[in-house]
N, C-alpha and C positions, 0 to 999 in steps of 0.2 A: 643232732641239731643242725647239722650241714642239709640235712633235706628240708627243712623248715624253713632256713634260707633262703635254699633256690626256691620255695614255692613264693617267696616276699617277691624275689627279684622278680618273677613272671607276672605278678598284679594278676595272675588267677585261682581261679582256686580247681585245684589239683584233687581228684576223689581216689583213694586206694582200697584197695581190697584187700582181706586176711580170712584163711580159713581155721576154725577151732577142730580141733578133732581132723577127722580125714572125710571126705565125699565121699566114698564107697561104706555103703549099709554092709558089704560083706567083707570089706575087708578089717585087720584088727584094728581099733580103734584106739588113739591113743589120748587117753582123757586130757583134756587140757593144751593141746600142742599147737602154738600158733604160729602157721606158715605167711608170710607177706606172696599174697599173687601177682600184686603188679596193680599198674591205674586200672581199673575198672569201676566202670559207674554200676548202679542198681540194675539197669536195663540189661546192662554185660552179662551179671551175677546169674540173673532169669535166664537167659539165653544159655549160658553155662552150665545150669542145672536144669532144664527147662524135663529131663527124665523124672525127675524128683516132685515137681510141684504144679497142682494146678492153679488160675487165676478163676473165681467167683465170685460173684453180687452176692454180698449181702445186705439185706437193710439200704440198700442202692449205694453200698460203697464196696470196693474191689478188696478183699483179702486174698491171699496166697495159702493155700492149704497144702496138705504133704496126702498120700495117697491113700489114707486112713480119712481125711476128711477133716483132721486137726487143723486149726488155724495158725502158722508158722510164722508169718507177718502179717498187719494191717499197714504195711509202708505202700506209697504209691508206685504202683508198679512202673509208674513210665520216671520217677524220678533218679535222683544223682544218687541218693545215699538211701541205706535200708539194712536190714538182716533178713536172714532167714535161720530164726533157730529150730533144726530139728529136732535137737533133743540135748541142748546148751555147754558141755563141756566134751561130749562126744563127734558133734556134728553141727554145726553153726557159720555160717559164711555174711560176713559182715562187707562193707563200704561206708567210710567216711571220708569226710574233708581232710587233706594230709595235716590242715594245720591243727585237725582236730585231738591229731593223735598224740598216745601217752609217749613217755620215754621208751617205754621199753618197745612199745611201736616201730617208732622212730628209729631206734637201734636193730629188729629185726630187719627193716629196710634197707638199711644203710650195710648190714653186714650179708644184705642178698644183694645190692647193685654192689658189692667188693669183688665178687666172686666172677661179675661181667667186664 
């Protein structure tokens, strides 16, 4: 709850990122495992994965697809917050608002800025 705070005190709103599973298609995947990456908006997540996913029109709106051509998000690609799920408990990279996040969120966060 201590990060929930400082996001009150700063009057802004603070976007974080979590990764499900692992980024590496080839490495073991481990179902379900959620790491905190740090403030990163949507635009970061793209940049960061950017070997992973292309951006395409469709129907005149922008999806994110995985290199199969599956659609992975319709989030807007230049916004704050979004997913990309590749395939949801094994591969899935999320941003939201910090104030959005669960406890157990929250508690990931807080027990990865202990360690700094």
């Amino acid at each position: 709850m201590e990060t929930k705070e400082k996001n009150n005190e700063k009057n802004e709103r603070v976007v974080v990122a979590f990764q499900v599973g692992s980024f590496s298609k080839y490495f073991h995947k481990r179902r379900g495992t959620l790491t905190y990456l740090g403030e990163f908006n949507f635009r970061d997540i793209l940049y960061i994965r950017y070997n992973d996913i292309f951006i395409k029109d469709v129907n005149g709106k922008k999806v994110i697809t995985d290199e199969m051509g599956n659609i992975i998000s319709d989030d807007d690609p230049s916004g704050d917050i979004g997913v990309l799920d590749f395939d949801g408990d094994y591969d899935t990279t999320y941003c939201k608002y910090l104030e959005d996040c669960s406890d157990i969120e929250i508690e990931i966060i807080n027990k990865r800025e202990s360690y700094f």
